[in-house]
C-alpha positions in Angstrom: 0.7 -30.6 14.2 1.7 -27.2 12.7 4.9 -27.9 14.1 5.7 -31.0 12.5 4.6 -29.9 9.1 7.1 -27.6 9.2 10.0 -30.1 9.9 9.4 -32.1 7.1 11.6 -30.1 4.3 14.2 -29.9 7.2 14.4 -33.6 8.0 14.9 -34.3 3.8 17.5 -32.4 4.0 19.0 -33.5 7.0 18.9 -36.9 5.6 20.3 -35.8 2.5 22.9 -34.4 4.2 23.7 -37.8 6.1 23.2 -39.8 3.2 26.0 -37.8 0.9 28.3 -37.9 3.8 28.1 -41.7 4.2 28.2 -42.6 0.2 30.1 -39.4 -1.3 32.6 -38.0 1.6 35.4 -36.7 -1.2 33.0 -35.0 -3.4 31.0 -33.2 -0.3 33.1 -32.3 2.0 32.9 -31.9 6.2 32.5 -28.6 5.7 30.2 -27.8 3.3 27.8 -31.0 5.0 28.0 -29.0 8.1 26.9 -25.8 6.4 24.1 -27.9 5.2 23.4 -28.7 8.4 23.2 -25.3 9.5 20.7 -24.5 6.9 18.4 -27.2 8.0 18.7 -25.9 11.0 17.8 -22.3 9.8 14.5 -23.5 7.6 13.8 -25.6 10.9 14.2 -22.6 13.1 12.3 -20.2 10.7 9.0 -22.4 9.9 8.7 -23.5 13.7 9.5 -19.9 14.8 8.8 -16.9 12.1 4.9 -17.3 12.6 4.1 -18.4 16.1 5.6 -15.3 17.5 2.3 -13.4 16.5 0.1 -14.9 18.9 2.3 -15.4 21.7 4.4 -12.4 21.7 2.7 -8.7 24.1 0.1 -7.0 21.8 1.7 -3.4 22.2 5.3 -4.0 21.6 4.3 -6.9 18.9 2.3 -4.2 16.8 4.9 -1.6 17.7 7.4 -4.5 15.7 5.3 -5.0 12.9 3.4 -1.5 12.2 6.7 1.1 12.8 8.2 -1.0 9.9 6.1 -0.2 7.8 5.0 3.0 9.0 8.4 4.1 8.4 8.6 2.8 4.9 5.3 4.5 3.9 7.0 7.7 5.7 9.9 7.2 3.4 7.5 6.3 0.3 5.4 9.7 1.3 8.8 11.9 1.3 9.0 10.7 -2.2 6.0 11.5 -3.9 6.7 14.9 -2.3 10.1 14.9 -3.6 9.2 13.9 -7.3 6.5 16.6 -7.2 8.9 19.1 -6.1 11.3 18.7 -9.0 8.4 18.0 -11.4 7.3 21.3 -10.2 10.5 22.8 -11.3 10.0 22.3 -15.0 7.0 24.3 -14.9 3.9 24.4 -13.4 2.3 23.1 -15.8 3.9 20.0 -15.6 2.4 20.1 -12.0 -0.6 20.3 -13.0 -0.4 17.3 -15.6 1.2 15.1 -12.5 -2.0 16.6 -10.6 -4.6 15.6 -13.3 -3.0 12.0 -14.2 -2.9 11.1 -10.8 -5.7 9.0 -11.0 -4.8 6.9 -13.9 -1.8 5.8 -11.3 -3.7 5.6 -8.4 -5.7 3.1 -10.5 -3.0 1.0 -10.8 -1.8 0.7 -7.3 -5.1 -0.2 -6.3 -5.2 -3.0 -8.1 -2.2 -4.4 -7.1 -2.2 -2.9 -3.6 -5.9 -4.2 -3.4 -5.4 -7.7 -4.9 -2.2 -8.2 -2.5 -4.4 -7.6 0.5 -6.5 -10.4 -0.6 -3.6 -12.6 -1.0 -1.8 -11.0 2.3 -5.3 -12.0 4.5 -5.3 -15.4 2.5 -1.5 -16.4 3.6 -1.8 -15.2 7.0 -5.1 -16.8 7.4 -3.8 -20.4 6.3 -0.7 -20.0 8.1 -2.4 -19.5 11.1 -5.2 -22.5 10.6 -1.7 -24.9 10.1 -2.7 -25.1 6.5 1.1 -24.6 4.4 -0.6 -26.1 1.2 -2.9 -23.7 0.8 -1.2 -20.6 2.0 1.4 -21.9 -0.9 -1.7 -22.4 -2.9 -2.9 -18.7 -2.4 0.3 -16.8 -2.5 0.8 -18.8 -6.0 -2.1 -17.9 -7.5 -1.6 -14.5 -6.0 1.2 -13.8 -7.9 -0.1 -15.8 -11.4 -3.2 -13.4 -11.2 -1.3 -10.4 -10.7 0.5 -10.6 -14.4 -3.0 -10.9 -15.7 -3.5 -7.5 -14.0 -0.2 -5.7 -15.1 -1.0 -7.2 -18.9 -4.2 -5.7 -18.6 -3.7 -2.7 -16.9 -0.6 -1.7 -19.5 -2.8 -1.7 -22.6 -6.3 -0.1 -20.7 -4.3 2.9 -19.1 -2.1 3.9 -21.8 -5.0 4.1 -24.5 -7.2 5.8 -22.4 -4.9 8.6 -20.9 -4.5 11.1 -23.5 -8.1 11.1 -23.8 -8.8 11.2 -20.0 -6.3 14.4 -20.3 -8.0 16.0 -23.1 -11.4 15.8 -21.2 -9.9 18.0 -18.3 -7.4 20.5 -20.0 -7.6 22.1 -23.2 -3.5 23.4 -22.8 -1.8 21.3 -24.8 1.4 21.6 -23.0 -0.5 20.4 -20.2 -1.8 17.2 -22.3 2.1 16.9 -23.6 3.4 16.4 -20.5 0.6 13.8 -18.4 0.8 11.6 -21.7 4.9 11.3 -21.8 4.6 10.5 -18.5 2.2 8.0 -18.1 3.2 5.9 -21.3 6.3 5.3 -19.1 5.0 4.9 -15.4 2.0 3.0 -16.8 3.8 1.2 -20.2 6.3 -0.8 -17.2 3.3 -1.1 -14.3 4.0 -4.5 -14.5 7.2 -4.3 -12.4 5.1 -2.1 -10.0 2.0 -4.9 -9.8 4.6 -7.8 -9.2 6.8 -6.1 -6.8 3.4 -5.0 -4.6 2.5 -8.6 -4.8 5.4 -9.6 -3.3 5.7 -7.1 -0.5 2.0 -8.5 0.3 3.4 -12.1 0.9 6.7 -10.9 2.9 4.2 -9.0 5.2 1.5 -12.1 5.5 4.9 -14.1 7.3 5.5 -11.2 9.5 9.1 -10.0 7.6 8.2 -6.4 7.8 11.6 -5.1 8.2 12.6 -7.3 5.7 9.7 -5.0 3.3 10.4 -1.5 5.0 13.9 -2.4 3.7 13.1 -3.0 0.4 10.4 0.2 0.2 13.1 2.0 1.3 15.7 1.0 -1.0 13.2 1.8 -3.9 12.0 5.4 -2.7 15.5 6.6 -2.1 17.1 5.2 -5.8 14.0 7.3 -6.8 14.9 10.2 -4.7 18.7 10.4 -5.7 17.8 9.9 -9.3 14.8 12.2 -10.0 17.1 15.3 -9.9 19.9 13.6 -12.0 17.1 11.9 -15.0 15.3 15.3 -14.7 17.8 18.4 -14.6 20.7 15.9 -16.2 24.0 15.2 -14.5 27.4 14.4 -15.9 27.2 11.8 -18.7 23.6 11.4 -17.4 21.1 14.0 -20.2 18.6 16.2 -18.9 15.2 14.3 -19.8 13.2 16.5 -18.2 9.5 14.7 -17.2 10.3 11.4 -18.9 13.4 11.6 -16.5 10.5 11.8 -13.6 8.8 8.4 -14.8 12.1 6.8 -15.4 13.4 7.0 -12.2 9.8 5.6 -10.8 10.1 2.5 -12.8 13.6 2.1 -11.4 12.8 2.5 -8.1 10.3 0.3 -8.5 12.6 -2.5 -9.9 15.2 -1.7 -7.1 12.4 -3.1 -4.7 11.3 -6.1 -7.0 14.9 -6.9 -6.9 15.4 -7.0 -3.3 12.0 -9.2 -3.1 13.3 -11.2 -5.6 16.9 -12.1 -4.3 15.6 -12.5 -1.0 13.0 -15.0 -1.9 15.3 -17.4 -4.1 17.6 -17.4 -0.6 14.6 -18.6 1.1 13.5 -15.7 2.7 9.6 -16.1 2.6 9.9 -19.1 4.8 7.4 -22.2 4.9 6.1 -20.3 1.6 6.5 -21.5 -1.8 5.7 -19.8 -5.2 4.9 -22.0 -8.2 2.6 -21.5 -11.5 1.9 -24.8 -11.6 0.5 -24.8 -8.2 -1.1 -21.7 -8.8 -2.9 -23.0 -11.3 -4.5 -26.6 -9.1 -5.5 -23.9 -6.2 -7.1 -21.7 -8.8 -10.1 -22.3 -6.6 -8.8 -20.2 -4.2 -8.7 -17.1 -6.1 -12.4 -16.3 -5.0 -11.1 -15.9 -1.3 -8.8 -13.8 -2.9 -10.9 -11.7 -4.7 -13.3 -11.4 -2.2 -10.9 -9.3 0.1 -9.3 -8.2 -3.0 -12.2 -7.0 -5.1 -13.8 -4.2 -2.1 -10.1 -3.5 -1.2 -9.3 -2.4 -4.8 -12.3 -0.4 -4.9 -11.1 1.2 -1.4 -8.1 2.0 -3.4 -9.9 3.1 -6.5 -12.5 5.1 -5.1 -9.7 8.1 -4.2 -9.3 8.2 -7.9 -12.8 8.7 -8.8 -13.0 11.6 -5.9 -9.9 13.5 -7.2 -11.6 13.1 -11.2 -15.0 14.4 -9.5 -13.2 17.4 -7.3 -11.3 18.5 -10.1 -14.3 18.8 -12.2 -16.1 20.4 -9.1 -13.6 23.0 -8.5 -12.4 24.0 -12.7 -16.1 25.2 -12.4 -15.5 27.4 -9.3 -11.8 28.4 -9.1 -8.8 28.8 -11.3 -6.3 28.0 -8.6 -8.5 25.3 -6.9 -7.1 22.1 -9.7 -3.6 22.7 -8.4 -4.0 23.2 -4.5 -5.9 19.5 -4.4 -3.1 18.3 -6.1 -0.6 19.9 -4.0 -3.1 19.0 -1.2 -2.8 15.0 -2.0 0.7 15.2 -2.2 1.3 16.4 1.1 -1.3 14.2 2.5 0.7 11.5 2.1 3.1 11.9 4.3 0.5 11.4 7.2 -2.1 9.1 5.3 0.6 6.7 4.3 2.4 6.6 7.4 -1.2 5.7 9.0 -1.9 3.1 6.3 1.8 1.5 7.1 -0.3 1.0 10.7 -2.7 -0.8 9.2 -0.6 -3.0 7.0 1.6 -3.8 9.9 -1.8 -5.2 12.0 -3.3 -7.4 8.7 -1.5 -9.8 9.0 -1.4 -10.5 12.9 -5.0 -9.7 12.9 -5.3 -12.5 9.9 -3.2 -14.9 11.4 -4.6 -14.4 15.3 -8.1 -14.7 13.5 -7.2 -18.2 12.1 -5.5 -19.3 15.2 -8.8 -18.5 17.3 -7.5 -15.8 19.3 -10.5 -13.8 19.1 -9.9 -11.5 22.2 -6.4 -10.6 21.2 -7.7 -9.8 17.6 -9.4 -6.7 19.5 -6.9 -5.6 21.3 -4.5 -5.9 18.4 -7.2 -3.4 16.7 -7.3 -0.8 19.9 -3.4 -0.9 20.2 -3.5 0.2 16.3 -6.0 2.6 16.4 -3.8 4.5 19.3 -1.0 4.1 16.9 -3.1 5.7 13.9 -3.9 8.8 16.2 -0.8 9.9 17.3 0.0 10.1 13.9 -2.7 12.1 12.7 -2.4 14.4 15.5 1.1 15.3 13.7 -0.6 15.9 10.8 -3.0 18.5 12.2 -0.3 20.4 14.2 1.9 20.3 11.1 -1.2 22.0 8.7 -2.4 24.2 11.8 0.9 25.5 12.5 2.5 25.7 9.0 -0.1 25.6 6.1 1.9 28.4 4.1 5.4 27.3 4.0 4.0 23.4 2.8 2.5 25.0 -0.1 5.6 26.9 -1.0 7.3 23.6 -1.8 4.9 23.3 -4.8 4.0 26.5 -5.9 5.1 30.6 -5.6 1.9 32.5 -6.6 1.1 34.1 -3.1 -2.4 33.6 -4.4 -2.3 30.0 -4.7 -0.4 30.1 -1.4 -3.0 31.4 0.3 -5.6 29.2 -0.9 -3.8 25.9 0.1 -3.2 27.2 3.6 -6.7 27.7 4.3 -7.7 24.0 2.8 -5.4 22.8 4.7 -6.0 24.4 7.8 -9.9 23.6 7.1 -9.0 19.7 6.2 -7.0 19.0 8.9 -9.8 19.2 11.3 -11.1 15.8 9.8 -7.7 13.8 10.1 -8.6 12.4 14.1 -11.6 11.0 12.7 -9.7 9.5 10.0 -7.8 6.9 12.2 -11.0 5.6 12.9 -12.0 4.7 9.4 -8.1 3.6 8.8 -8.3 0.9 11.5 -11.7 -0.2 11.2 -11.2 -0.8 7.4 -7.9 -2.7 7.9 -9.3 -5.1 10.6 -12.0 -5.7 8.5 -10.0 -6.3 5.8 -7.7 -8.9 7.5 -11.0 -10.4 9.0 -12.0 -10.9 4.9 -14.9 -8.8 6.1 -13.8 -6.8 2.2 -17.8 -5.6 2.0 -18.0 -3.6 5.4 -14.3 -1.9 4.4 -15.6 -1.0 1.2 -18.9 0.9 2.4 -17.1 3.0 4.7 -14.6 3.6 1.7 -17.4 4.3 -0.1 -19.0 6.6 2.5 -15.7 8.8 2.6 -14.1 9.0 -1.2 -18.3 8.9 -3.0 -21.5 8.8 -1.2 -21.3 11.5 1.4 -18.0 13.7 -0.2 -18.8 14.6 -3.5 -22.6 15.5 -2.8 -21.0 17.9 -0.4 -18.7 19.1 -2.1 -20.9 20.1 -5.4 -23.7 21.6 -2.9 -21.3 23.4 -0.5 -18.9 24.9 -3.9 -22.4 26.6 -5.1 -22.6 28.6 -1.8 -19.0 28.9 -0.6 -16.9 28.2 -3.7 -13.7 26.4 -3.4 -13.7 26.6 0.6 -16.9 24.8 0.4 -15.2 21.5 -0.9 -12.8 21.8 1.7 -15.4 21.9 4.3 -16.5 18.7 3.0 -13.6 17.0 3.3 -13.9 17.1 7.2 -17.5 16.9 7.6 -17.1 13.5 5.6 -14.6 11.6 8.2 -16.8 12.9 11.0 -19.8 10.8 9.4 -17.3 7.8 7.7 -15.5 7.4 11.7 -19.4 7.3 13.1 -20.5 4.3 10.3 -17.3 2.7 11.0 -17.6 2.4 15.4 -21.1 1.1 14.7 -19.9 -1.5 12.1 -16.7 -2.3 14.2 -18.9 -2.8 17.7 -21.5 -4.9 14.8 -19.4 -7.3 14.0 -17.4 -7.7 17.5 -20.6 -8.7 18.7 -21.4 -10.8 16.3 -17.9 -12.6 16.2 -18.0 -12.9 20.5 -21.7 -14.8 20.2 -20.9 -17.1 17.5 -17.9 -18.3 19.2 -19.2 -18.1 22.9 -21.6 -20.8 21.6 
């Protein structure tokens, strides 16, 4: 039945096509009514074809198609951030330290339209699955009508707040200066940034992942190649020096919303429509939404409410401590986000498998990632084991801060196995609209266990106690996520045993 809801926009156009050949054969030529037919053929081809594939095709190589996509993006996305730090951290170090301490104001951002898009990502891929193309229309609609409510939101909230949030951690005003030209850029524009997520969301939910590694890509390298040129000034191009920094973000940024753009007006999110109008009849189904949404923004909030607490953990205890966690969660990216491109690779199989009723291969599509997600963060603890000093030279000179980012890094690292755990488990419950279990073990790892730790272990240990409890933390988060994973299995196998 899926099938032949998909043949309908096809057939209306195939009999269009015969129609205007019959009545009009001078104004519509052979050749253009046989390209017409080509393209019926095409949306025919892509609405029987572009979804099935992910729950017939092998488990292993099927998440190897969908998760190194987007594992390679985030990789890409992760060199950035390290790259725009680096040349930020040429101006001066305090205008490190001002990327370091309005970090969280961005982070805030992304989780909401990161967070959001996961809900409308499990939504689509849910409907799809079920055969339902009216409501996976109806979902990514309202998806998308929601997400400018955000972004208007978001713009006016942030950029009030920030030079206050600034004030509250620094009293340099340098320091103040540069977070607050920043942010009124990055954050003034976040609108492109919450649309363009939302998008990415919906081209994953139909399985084109290369189709978003390509546009993630296209938007961290314009960033790349222009950060130097907006910062430092080039040619005809003036030195702007941090605005320059946020500049070449927003661009970036509007390289990939172009791509999603242009690609979607060609057709390119398949049996998958976008209107307002229909956004606004299936309003109902923005509580699905949200229910996946709401815990999965949080997941992405929460590191922002960790970094705000560490920060003022550590100014207490340390002068240097401030900037290695920044430096810290810039590098930790590049593994973190590379893992996280895992998971986004398996939400919407495990979505769309879910809805199909393919409950067994739903588990092995989880076990398959979690391998994935631990080879991946064994790279990151060789890379911190072997060279902890020459990663913190990319940020920062003084041999004393140096030396105090290779020990947290060497002591962090020891947590990143037990990370994969809590990666996988929260992305399968995610895509499961299980948003509640992700969300405690979220909880569990950037609040409840973390930053008790780290204020009780900083009064006997100093800084090194807070990275102690970074570790410490996953080992207890990967323990609550097993038992919540093997929870619900069992749950899920008796209900439909029945």
């Amino acid at each position: 039945m899926r099938c032949l809801r998909s043949v309908d926009f096809s057939f209306v156009l195939f009999a269009t096509r015969v129609f205007l050949r019959e009545r009009s054969p001078g104004i519509f030529p052979r050749r253009f009514l046989s390209l017409t037919s080509l393209a019926c053929l095409g949306q025919f081809w892509r609405c029987a074809v572009d979804q099935s594939f992910m729950k017939s095709r092998a488990v292993f190589p099927l998440v190897l198609s969908m998760a190194l996509p987007m594992a390679l993006s985030m990789l890409v996305n992760s060199l950035y951030n390290i790259v725009d730090s680096f040349f930020i951290a040429r101006i001066s170090e305090k205008a490190m330290t001002a990327i370091s301490l309005v970090f969280p104001l961005q982070n805030i951002a992304s989780a909401v339209s990161i967070g959001f898009g996961v809900g409308v990502n499990a939504a689509v891929a849910f409907y799809l699955g079920a055969g339902d193309r009216k409501r996976a229309n109806g979902a990514a609609s309202v998806g998308l009508l929601l997400s400018l409510v955000h972004a208007a939101v978001m713009t006016v909230v942030l950029v009030w707040v920030t030079p206050s949030f600034l004030r509250s951690f620094s009293a340099d005003a340098e320091v103040v200066s540069y977070g607050v030209r920043y942010e009124r850029i990055v954050l003034g524009l976040c609108v492109v940034g919450q649309v363009h997520l939302i998008l990415e969301k919906l081209f994953q939910a139909i399985g084109r992942m290369k189709t978003s590694m390509a546009a993630m890509i296209a938007g961290c390298v314009t960033n790349i190649v222009l950060d130097p040129i907006m910062i430092f000034g080039f040619g005809p191009v003036p030195a702007m020096g941090i605005e320059g920094g946020a500049a070449a973000t927003v661009i970036g940024q509007a390289v990939s919303l172009g791509i999603y753009l242009v690609l979607y007006l060609r057709g390119g999110l398949g049996p998958v429509r976008l209107s307002f109008s229909e956004g606004w009849k299936e309003r109902r189904l923005a509580g699905r939404i949200y229910g996946v949404g709401i815990p999965a923004i949080l997941n992405q909030a929460l590191p922002s409410l960790l970094i705000t607490a560490l920060n003022g953990i550590l100014a207490a205890v340390s002068d240097t401590g401030v900037l290695v966690l920044g430096i810290y969660y810039k590098l930790q990216t590049f593994i973190f986000l590379t893992t996280n491109g895992i998971v986004q690779g398996i939400r919407p199989i495990i979505s769309y498998n879910y809805g199909a009723g393919e409950y067994e291969r739903v588990h092995r599509i989880f076990r398959t990632a979690l391998l994935c997600a631990l080879v991946v963060m064994s790279a990151g603890v060789v890379l911190c084991l072997g060279i902890p000093e020459a990663l913190i030279r990319l940020f920062a000179s003084d041999e004393a801060v140096v030396k105090s980012g290779a020990e947290a890094l060497r002591i962090i690292s020891i947590g990143f196995l037990f990370s994969a755990v809590s990666f996988s488990v929260c992305g399968t419950m995610e895509a499961l609209g299980r948003g509640f279990s992700s969300f405690i073990i979220s909880l569990l790892r950037y609040a409840a266990v973390i930053l008790p730790l780290a204020l009780l272990l900083s009064r006997w240990m100093g800084e090194t106690g807070v990275w102690h409890a970074f570790w410490i933390t996953e080992v207890i988060a990967a323990a609550v996520s097993a038992l919540l994973y093997r929870r619900m299995w069992r749950i899920e196998r008796d209900r439909h045993s029945v």
